[in-house]
N, C-alpha and C positions, 0 to 999 in steps of 0.2 A: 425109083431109087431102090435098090437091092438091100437087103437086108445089112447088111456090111458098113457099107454108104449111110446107115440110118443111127447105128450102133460108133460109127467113127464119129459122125457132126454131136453123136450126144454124147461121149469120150470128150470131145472137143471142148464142146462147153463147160462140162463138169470141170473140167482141166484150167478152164478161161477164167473162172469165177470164183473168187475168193471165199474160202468157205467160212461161217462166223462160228463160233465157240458158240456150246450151249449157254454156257453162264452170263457170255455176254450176252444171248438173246433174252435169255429172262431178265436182266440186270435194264435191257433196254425199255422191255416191253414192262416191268416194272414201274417205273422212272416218269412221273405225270411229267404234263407237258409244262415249259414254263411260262409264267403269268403273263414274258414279253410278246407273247403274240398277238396278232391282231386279234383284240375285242370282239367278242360278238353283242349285241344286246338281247334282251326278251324282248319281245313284241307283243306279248298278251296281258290283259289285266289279271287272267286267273290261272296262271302259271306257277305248278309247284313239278317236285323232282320228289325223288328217292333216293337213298342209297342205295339199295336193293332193285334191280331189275325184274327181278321177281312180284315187286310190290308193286310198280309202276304195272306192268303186265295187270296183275289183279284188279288194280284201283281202273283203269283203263275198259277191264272188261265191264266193271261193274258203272261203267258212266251210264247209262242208259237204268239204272238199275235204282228203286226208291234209298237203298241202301248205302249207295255210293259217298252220299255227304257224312254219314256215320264213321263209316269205316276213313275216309281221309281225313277227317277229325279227329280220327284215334291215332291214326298214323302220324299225323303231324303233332298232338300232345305227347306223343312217344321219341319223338325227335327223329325218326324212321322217315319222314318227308318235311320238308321246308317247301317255303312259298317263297317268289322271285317277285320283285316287284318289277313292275312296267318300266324298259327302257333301260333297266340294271346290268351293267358289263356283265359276261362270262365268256371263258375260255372253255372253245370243246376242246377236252383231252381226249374222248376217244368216240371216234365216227359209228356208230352200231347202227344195228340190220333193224327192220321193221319198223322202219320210223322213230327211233330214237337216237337220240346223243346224251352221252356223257359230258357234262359242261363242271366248273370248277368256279368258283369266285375267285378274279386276282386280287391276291392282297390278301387273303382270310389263308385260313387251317388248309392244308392237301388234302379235303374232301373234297370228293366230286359226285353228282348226284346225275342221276338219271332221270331223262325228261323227254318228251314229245319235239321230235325235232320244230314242228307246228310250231312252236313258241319263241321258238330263235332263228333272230335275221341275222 
């Protein structure tokens, strides 16, 4: 295909494809998901989240680590993580990389907390 030919099909498609407002993309990507979706459950007895992904990340490094139980005790008396009880609905609101999801409680506040995909079926 010649240079032309390459530059016309990708004209074309730009052309083809509706393009979205920025404000609607933020307003989308804003916008948790709602609580009618299919359920998911936790499946682990010792399943807690964060708000912060950053925290999750931390607390995750530090499993193997004597320290671990301190610092997600602190975390959790700061309200900075919560604990899911075995078998308790959640909604993922958003799919993330590295073996996490963001899940949400339906029914409760629009917080969604970050967790170990590991933990929900």
């Amino acid at each position: 295909m010649s240079r032309y030919g390459a530059a016309f099909l990708t004209a074309l498609t730009l052309a083809a494809t509706a393009p979205i407002p920025l404000a609607a993309a933020e307003t989308i990507a804003a916008t948790p998901v709602a609580a009618t979706e299919a359920p998911h459950r936790i499946a682990r007895d010792a399943a807690w989240g964060c708000r912060d992904k950053n925290d999750v990340f931390n607390l995750l490094f530090l499993g193997i680590s004597a320290s671990f139980d301190g610092k997600l005790a602190a975390a959790l008396a700061d309200g900075r993580c919560i604990t899911f009880k075995p078998g308790e609905n959640v909604v993922i609101v958003e799919p993330g990389a590295n073996g996490l999801v963001r899940v949400q409680r339906p029914g409760v506040s629009p917080v969604a907390y970050w967790t170990a995909l590991r933990n929900v079926n």
